[in-house]
PDB file of N, CA, C and O in Angstrom:
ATOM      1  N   UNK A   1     -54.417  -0.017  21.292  1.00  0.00           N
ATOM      2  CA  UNK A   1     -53.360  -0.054  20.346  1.00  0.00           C
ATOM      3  C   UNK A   1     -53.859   0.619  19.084  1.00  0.00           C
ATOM      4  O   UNK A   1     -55.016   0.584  18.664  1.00  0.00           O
ATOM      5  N   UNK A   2     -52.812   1.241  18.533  1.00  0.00           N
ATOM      6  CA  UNK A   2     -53.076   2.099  17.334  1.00  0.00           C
ATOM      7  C   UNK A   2     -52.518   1.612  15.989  1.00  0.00           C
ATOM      8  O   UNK A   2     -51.297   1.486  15.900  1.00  0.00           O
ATOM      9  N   UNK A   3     -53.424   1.279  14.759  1.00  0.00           N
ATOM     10  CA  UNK A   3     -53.128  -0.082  13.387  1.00  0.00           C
ATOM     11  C   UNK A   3     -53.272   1.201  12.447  1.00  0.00           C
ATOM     12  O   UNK A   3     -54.385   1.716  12.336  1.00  0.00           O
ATOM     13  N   UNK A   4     -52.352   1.643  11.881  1.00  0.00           N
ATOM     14  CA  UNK A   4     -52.707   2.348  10.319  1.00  0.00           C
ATOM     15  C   UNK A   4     -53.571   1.781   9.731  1.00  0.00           C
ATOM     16  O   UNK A   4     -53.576   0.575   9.481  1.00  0.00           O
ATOM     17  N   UNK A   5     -54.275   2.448   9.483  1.00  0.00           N
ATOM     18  CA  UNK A   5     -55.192   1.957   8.134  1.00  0.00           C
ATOM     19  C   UNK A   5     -55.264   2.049   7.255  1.00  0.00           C
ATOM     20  O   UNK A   5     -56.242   1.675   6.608  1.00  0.00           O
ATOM     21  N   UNK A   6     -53.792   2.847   6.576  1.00  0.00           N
ATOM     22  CA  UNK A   6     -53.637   2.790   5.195  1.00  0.00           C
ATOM     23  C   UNK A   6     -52.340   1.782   5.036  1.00  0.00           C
ATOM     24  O   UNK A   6     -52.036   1.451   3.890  1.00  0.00           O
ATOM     25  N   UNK A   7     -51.606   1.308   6.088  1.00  0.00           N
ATOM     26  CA  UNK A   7     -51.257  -0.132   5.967  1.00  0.00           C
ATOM     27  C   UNK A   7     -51.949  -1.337   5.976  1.00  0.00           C
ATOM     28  O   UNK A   7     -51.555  -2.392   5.480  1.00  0.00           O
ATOM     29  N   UNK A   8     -53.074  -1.126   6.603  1.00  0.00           N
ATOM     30  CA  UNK A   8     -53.511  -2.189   7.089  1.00  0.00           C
ATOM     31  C   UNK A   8     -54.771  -2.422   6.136  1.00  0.00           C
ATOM     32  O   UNK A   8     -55.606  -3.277   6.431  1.00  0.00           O
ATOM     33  N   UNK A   9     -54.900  -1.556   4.860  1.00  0.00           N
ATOM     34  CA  UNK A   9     -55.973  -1.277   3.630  1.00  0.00           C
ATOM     35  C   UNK A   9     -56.387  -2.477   2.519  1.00  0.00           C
ATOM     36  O   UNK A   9     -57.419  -2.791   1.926  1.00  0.00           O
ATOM     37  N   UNK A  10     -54.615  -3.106   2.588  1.00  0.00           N
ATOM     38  CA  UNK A  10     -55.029  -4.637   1.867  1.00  0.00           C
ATOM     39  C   UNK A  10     -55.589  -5.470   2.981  1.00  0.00           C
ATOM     40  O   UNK A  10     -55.246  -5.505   4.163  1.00  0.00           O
ATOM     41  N   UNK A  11     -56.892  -6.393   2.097  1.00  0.00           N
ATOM     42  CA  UNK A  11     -57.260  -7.697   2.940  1.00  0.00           C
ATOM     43  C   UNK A  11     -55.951  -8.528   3.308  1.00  0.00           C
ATOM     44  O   UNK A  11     -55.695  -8.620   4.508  1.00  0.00           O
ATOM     45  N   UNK A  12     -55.117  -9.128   2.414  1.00  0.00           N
ATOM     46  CA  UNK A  12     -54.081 -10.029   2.825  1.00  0.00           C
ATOM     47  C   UNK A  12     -53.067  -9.301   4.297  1.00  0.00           C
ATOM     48  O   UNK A  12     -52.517 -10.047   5.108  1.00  0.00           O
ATOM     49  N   UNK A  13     -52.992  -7.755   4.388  1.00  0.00           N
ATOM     50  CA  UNK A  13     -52.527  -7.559   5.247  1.00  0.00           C
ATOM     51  C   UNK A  13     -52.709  -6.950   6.492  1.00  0.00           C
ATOM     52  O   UNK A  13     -51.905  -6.381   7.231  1.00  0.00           O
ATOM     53  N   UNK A  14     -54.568  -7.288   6.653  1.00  0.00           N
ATOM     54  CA  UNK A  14     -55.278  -6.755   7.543  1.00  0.00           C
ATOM     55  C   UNK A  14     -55.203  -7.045   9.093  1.00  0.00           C
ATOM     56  O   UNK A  14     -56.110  -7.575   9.736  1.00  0.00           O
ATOM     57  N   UNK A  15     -53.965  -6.610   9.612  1.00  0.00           N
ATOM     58  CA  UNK A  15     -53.781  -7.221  11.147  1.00  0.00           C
ATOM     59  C   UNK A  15     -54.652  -6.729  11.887  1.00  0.00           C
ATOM     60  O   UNK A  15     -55.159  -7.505  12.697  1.00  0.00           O
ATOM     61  N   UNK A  16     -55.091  -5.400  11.875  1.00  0.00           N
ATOM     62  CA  UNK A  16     -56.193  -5.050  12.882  1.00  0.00           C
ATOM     63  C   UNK A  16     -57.187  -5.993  12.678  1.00  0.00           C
ATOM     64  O   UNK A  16     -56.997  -6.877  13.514  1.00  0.00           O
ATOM     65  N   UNK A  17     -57.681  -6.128  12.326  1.00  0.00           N
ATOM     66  CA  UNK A  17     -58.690  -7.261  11.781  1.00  0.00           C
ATOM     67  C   UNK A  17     -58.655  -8.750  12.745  1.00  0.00           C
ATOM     68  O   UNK A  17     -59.347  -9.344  13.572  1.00  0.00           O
ATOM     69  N   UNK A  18     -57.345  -8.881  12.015  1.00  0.00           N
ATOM     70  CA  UNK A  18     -56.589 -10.055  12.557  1.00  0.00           C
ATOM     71  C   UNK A  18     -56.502 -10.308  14.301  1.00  0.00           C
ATOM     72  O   UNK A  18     -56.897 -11.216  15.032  1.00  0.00           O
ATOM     73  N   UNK A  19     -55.813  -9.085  14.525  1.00  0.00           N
ATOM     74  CA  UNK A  19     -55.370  -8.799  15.877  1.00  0.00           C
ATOM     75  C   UNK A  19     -56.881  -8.733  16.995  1.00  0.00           C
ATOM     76  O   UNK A  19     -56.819  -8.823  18.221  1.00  0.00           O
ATOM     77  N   UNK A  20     -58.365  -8.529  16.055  1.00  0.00           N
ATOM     78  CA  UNK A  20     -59.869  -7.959  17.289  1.00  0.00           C
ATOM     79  C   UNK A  20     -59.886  -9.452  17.052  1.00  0.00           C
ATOM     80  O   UNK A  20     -60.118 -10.112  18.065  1.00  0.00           O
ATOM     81  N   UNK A  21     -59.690 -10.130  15.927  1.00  0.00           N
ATOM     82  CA  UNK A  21     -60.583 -11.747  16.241  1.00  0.00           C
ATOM     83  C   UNK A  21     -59.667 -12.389  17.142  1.00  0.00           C
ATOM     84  O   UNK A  21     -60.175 -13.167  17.950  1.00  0.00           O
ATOM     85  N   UNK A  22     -57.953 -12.165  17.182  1.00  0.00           N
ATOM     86  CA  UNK A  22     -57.373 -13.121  18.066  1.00  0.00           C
ATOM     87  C   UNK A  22     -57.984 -12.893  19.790  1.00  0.00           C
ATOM     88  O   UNK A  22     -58.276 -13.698  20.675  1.00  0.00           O
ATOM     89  N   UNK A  23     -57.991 -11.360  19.710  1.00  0.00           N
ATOM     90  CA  UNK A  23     -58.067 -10.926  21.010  1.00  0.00           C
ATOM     91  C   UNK A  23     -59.539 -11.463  21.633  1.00  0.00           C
ATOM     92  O   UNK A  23     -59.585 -11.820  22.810  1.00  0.00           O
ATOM     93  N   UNK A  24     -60.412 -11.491  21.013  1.00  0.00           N
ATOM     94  CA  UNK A  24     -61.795 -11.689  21.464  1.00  0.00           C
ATOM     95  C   UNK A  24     -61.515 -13.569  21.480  1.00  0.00           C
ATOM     96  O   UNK A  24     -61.319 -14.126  22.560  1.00  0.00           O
ATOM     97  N   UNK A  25     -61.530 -14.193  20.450  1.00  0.00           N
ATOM     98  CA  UNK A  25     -61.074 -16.061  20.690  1.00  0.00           C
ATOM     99  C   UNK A  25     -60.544 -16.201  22.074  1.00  0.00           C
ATOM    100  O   UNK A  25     -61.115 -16.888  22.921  1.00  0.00           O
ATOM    101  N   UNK A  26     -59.314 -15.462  22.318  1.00  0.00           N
ATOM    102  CA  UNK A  26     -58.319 -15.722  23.810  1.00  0.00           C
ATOM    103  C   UNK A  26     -59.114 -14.902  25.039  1.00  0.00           C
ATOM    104  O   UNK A  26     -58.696 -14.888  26.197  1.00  0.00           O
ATOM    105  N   UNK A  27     -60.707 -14.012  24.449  1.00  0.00           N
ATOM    106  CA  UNK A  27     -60.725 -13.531  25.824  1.00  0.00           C
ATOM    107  C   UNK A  27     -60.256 -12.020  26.449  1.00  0.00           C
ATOM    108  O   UNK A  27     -60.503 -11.470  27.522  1.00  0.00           O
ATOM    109  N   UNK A  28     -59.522 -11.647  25.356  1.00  0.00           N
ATOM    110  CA  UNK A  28     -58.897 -10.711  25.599  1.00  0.00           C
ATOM    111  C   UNK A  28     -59.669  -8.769  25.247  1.00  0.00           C
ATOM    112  O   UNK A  28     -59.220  -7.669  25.569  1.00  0.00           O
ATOM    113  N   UNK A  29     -61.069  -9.208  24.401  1.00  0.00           N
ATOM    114  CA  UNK A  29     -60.984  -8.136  23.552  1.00  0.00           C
ATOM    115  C   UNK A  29     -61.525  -6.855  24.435  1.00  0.00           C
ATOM    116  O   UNK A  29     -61.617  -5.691  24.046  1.00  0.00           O
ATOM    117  N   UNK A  30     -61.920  -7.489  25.977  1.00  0.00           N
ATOM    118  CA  UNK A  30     -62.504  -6.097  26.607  1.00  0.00           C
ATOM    119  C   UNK A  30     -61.633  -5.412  27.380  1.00  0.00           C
ATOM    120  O   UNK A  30     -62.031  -4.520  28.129  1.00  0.00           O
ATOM    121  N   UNK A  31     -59.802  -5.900  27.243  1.00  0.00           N
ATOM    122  CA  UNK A  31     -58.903  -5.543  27.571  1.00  0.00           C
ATOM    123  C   UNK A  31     -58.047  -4.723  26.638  1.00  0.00           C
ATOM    124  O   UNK A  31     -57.342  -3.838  27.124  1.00  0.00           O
ATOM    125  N   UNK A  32     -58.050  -4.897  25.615  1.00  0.00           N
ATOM    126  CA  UNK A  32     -57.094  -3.751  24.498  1.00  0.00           C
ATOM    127  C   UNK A  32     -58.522  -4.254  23.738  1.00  0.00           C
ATOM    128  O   UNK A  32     -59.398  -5.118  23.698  1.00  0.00           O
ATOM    129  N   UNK A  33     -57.901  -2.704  23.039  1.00  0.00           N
ATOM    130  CA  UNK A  33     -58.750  -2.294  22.201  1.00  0.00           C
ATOM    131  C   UNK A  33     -57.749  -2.026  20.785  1.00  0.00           C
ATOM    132  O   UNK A  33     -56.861  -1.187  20.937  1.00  0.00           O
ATOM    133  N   UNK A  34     -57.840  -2.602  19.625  1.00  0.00           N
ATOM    134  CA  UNK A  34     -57.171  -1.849  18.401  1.00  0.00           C
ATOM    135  C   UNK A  34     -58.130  -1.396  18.308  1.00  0.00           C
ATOM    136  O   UNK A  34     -59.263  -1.788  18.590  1.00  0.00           O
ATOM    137  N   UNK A  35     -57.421   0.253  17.536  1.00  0.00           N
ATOM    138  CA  UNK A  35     -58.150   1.648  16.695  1.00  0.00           C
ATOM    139  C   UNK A  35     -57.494   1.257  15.377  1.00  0.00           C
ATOM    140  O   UNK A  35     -56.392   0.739  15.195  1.00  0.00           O
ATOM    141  N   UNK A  36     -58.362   1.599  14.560  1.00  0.00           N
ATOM    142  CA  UNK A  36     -57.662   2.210  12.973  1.00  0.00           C
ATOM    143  C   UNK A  36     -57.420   3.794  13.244  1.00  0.00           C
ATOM    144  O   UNK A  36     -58.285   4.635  13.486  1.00  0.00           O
ATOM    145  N   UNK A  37     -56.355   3.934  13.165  1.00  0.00           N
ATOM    146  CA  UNK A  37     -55.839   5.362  12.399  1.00  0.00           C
ATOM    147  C   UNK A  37     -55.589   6.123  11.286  1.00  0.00           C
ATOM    148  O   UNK A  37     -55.502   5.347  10.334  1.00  0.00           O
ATOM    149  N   UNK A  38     -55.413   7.383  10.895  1.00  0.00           N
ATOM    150  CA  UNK A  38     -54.994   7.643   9.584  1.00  0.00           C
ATOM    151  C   UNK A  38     -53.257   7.478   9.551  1.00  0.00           C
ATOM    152  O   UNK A  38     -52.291   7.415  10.311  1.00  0.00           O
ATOM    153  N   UNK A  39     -53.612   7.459   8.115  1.00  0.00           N
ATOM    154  CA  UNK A  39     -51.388   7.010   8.079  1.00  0.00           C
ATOM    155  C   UNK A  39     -50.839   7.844   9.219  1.00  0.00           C
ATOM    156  O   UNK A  39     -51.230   8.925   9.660  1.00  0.00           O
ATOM    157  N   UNK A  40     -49.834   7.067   9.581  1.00  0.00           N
ATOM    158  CA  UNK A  40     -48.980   7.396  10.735  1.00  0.00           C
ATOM    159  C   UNK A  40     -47.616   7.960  10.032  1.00  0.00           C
ATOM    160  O   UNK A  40     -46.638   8.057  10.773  1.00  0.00           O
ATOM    161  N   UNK A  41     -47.406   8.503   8.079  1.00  0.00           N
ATOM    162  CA  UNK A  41     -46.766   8.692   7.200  1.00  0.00           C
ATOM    163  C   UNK A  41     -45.839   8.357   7.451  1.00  0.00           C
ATOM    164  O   UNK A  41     -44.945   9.185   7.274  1.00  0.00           O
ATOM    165  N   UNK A  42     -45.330   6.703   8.122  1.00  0.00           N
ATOM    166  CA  UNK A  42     -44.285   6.077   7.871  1.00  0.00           C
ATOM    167  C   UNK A  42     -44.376   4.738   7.676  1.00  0.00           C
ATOM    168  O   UNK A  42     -44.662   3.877   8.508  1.00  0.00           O
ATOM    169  N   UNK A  43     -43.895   4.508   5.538  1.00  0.00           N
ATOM    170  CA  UNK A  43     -44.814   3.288   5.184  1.00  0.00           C
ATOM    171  C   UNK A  43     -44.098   2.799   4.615  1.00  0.00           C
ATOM    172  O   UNK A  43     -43.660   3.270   3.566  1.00  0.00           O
ATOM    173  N   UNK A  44     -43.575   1.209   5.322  1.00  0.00           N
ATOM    174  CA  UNK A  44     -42.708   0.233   5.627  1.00  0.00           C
ATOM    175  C   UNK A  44     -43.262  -0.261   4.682  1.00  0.00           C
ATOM    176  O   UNK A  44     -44.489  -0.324   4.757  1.00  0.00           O
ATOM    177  N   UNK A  45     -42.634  -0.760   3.526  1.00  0.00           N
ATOM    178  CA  UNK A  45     -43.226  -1.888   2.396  1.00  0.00           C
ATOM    179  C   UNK A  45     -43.199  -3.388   3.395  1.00  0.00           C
ATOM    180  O   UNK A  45     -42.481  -3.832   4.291  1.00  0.00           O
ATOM    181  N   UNK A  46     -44.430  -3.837   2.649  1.00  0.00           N
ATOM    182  CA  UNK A  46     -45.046  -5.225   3.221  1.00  0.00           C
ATOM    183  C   UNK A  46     -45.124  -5.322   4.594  1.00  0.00           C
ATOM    184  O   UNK A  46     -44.868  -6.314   5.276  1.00  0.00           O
ATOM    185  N   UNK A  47     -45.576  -3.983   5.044  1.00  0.00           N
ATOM    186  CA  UNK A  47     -45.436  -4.415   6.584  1.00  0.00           C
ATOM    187  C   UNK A  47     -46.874  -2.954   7.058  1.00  0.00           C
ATOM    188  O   UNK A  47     -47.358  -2.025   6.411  1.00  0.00           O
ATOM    189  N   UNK A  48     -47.128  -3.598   8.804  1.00  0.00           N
ATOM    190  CA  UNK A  48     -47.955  -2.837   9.283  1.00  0.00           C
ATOM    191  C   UNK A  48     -47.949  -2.152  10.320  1.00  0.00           C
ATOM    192  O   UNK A  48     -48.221  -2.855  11.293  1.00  0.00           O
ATOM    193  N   UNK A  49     -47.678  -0.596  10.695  1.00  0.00           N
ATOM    194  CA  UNK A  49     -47.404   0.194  11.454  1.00  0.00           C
ATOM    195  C   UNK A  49     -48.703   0.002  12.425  1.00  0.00           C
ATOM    196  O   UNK A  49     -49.907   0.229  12.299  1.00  0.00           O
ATOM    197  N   UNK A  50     -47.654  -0.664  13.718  1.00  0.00           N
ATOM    198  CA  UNK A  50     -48.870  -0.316  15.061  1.00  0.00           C
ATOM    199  C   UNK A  50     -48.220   0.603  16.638  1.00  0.00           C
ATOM    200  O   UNK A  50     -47.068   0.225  16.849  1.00  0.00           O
ATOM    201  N   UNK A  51     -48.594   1.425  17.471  1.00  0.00           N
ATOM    202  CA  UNK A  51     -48.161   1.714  18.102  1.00  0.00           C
ATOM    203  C   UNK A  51     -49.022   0.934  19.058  1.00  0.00           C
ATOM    204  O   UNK A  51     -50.206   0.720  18.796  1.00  0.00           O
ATOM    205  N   UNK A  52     -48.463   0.515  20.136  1.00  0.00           N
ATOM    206  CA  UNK A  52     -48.825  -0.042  21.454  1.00  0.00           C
ATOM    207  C   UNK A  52     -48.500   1.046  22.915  1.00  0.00           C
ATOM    208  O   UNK A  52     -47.305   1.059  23.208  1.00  0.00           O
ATOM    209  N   UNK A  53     -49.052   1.581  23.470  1.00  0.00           N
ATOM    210  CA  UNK A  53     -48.985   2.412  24.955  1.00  0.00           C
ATOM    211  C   UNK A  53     -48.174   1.474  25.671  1.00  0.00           C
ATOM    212  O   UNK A  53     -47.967   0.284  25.435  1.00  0.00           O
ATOM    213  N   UNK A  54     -47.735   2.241  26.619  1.00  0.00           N
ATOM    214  CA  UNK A  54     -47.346   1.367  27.980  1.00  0.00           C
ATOM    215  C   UNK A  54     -48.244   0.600  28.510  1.00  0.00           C
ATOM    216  O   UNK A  54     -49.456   0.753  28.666  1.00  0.00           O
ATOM    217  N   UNK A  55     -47.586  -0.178  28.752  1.00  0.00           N
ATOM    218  CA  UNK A  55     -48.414  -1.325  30.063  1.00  0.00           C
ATOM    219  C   UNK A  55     -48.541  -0.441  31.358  1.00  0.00           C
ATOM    220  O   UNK A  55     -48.188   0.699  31.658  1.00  0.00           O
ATOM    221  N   UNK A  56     -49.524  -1.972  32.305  1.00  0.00           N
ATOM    222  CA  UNK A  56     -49.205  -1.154  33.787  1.00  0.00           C
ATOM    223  C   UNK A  56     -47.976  -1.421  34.127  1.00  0.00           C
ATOM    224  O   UNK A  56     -47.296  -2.147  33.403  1.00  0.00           O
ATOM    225  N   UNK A  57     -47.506  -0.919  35.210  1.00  0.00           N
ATOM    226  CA  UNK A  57     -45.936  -0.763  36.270  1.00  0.00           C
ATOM    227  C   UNK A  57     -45.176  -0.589  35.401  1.00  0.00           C
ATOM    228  O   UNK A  57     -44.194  -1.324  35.508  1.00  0.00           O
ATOM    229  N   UNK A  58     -45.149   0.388  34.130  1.00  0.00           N
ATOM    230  CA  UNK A  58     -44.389   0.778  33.348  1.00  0.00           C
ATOM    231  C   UNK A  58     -43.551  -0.089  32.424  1.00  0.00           C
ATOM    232  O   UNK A  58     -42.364  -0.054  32.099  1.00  0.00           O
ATOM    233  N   UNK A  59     -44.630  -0.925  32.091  1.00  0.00           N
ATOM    234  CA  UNK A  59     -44.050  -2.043  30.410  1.00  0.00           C
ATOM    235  C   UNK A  59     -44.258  -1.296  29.775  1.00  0.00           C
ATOM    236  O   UNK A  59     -45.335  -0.700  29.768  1.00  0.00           O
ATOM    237  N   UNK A  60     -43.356  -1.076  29.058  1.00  0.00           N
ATOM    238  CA  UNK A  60     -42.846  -0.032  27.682  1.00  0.00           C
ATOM    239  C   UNK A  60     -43.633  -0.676  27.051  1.00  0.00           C
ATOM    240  O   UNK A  60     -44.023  -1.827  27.249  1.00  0.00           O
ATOM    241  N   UNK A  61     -44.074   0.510  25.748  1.00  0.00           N
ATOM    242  CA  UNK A  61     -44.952  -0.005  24.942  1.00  0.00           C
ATOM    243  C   UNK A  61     -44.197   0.539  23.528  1.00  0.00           C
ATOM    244  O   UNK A  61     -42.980   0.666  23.655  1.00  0.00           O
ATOM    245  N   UNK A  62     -44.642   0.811  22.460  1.00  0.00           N
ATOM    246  CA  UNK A  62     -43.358   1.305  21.076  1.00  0.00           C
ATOM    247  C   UNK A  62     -44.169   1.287  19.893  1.00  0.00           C
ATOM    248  O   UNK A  62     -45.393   1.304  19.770  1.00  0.00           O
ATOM    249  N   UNK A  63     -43.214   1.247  19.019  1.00  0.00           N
ATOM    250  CA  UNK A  63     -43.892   1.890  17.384  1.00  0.00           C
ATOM    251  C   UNK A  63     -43.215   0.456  16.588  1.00  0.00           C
ATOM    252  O   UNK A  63     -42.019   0.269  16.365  1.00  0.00           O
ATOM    253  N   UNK A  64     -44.093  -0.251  16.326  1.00  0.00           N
ATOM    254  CA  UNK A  64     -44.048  -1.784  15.632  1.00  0.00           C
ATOM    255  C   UNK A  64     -44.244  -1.464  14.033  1.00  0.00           C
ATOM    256  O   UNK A  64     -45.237  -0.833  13.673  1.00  0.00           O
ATOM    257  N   UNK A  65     -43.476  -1.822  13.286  1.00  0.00           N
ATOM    258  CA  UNK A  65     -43.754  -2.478  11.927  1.00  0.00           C
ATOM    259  C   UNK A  65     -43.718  -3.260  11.408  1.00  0.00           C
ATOM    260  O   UNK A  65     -42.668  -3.438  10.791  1.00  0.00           O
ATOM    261  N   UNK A  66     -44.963  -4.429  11.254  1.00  0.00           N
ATOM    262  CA  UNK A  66     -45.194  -5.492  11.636  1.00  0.00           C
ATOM    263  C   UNK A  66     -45.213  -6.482  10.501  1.00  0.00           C
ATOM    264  O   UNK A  66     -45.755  -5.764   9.661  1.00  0.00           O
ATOM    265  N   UNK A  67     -45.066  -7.280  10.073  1.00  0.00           N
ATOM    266  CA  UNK A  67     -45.148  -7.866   8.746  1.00  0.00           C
ATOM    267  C   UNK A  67     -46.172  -8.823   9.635  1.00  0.00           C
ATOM    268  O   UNK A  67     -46.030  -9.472  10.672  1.00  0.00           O
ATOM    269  N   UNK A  68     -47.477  -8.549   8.550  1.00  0.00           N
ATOM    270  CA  UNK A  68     -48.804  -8.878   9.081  1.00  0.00           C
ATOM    271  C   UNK A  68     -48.678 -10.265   8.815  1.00  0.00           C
ATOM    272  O   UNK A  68     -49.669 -10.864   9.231  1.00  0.00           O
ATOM    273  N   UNK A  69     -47.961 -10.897   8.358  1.00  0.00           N
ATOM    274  CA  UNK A  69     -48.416 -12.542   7.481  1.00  0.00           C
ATOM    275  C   UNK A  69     -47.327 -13.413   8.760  1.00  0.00           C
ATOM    276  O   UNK A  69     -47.812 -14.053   9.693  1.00  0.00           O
ATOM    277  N   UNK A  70     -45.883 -13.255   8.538  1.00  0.00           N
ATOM    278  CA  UNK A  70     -44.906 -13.466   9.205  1.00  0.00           C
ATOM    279  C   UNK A  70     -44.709 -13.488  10.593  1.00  0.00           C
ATOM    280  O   UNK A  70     -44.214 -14.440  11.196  1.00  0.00           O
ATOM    281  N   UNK A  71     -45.156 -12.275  11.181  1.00  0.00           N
ATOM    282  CA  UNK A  71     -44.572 -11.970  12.689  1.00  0.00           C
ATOM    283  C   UNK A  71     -45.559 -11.489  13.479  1.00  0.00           C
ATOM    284  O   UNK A  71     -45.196 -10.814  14.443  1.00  0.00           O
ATOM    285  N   UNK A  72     -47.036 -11.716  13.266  1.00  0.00           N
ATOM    286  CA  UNK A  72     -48.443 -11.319  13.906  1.00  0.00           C
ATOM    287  C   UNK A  72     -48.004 -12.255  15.276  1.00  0.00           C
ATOM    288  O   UNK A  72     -48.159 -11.630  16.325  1.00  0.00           O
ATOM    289  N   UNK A  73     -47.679 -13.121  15.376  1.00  0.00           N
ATOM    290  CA  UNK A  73     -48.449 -14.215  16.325  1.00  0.00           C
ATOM    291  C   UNK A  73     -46.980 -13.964  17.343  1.00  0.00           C
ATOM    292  O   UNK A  73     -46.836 -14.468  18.457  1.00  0.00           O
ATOM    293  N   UNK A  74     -46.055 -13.137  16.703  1.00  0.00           N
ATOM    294  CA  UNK A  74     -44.792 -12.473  17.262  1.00  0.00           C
ATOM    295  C   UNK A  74     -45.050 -11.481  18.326  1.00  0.00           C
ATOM    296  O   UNK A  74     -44.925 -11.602  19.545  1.00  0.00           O
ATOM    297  N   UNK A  75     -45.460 -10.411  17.571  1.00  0.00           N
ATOM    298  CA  UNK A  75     -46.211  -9.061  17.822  1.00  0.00           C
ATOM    299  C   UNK A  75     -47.222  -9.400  18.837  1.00  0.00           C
ATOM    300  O   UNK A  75     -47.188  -8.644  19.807  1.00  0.00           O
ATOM    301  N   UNK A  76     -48.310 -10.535  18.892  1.00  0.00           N
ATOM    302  CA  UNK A  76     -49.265 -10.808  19.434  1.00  0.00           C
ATOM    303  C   UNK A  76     -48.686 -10.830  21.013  1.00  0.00           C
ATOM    304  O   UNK A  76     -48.917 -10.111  21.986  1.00  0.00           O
ATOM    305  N   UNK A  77     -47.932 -11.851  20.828  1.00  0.00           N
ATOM    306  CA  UNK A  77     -47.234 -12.168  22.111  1.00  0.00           C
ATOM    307  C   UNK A  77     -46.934 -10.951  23.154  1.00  0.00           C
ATOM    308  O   UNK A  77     -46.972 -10.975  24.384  1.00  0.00           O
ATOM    309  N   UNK A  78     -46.629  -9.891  22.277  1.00  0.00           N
ATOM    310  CA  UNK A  78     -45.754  -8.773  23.019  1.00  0.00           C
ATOM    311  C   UNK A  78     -46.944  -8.223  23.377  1.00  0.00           C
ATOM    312  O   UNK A  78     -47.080  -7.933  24.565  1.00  0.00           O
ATOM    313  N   UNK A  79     -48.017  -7.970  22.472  1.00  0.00           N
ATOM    314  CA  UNK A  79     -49.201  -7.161  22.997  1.00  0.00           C
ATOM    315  C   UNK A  79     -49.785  -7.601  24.265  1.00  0.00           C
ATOM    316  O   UNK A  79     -50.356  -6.773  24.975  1.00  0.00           O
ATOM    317  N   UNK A  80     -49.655  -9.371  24.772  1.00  0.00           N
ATOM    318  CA  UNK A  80     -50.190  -9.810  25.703  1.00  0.00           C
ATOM    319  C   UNK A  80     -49.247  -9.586  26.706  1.00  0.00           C
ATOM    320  O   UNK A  80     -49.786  -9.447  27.804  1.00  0.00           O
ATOM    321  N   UNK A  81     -47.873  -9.491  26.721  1.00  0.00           N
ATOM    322  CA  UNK A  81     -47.099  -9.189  28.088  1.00  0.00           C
ATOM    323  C   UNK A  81     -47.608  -7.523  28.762  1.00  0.00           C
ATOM    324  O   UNK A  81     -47.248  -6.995  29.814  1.00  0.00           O
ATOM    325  N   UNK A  82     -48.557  -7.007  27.699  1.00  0.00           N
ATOM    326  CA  UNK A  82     -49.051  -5.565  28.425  1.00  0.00           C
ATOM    327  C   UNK A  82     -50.497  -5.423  29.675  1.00  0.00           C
ATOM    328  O   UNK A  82     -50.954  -4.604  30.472  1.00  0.00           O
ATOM    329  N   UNK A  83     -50.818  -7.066  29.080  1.00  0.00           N
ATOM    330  CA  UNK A  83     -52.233  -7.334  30.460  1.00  0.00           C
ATOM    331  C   UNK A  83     -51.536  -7.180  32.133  1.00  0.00           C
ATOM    332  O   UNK A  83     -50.478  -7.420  32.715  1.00  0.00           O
ATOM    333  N   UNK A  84     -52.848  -6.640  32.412  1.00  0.00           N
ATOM    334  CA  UNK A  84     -52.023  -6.471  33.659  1.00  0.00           C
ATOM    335  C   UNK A  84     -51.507  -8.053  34.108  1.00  0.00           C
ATOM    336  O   UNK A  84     -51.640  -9.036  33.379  1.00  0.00           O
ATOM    337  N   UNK A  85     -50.944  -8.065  35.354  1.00  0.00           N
ATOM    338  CA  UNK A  85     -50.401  -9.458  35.414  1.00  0.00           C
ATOM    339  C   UNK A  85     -51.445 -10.515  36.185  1.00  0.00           C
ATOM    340  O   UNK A  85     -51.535 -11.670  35.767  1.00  0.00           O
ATOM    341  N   UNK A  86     -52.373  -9.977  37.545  1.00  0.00           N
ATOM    342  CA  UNK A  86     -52.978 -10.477  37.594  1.00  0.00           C
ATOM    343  C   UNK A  86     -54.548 -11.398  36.391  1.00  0.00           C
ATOM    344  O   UNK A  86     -55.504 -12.128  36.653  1.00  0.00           O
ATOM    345  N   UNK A  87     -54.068 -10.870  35.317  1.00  0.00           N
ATOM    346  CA  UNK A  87     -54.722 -11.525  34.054  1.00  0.00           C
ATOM    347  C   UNK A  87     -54.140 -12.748  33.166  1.00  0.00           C
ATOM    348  O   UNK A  87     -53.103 -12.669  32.507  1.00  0.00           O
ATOM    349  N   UNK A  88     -55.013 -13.950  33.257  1.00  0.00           N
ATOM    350  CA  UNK A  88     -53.972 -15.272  33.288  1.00  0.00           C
ATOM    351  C   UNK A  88     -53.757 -14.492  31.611  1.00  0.00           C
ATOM    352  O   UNK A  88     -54.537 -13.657  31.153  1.00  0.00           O
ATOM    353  N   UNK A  89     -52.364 -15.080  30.816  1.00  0.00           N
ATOM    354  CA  UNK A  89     -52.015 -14.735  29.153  1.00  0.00           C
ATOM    355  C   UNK A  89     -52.430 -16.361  29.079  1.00  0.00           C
ATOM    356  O   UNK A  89     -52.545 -17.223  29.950  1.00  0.00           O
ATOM    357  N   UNK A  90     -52.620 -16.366  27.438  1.00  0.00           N
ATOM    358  CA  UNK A  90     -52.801 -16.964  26.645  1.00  0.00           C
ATOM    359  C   UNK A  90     -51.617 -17.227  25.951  1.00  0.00           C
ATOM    360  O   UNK A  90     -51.077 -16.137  25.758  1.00  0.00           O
ATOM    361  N   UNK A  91     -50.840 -18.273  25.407  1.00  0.00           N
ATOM    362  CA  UNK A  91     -49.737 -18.829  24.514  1.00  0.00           C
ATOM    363  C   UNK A  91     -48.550 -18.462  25.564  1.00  0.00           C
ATOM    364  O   UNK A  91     -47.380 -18.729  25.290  1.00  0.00           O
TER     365      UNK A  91
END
């Protein structure tokens, strides 16, 4: 998964950050990987631009702007419906 990093530049709204410690706690971190990127030059006030790939068997994946404080554990969720399926999810 791909985290701007010039959204993601304040501490208070550091989801990449956010997003390697959830993933590694649940188990998850040798399965997705967040990158920092350079601006993706579309910059959503109070919020954090991530793109996610497709899943396997063709789970759509998309261009998220995420309000890092609010809707992480939202976002999170969706990132985990992209494990393959034989991989037990978490929440």
């Amino acid at each position: 998964m791909l985290v701007c990093k010039k959204c993601s530049g304040n501490k208070s709204l550091d989801l990449r950050k956010w997003l390697e410690r959830r993933l590694d706690e649940d188990g998850h971190g040798d399965e997705v990987k967040v990158l920092k990127v350079s601006c993706m030059d579309i910059c959503p006030k109070a919020r954090v631009m991530a793109v996610v790939p497709p899943g396997p068997e063709g789970t759509p994946g998309g261009c998220y702007a995420v309000d890092p404080v609010n809707e992480r554990e939202d976002f999170y969720r969706q990132v985990l419906k992209l494990l393959p399926e034989d991989h037990p999810k978490t929440h």
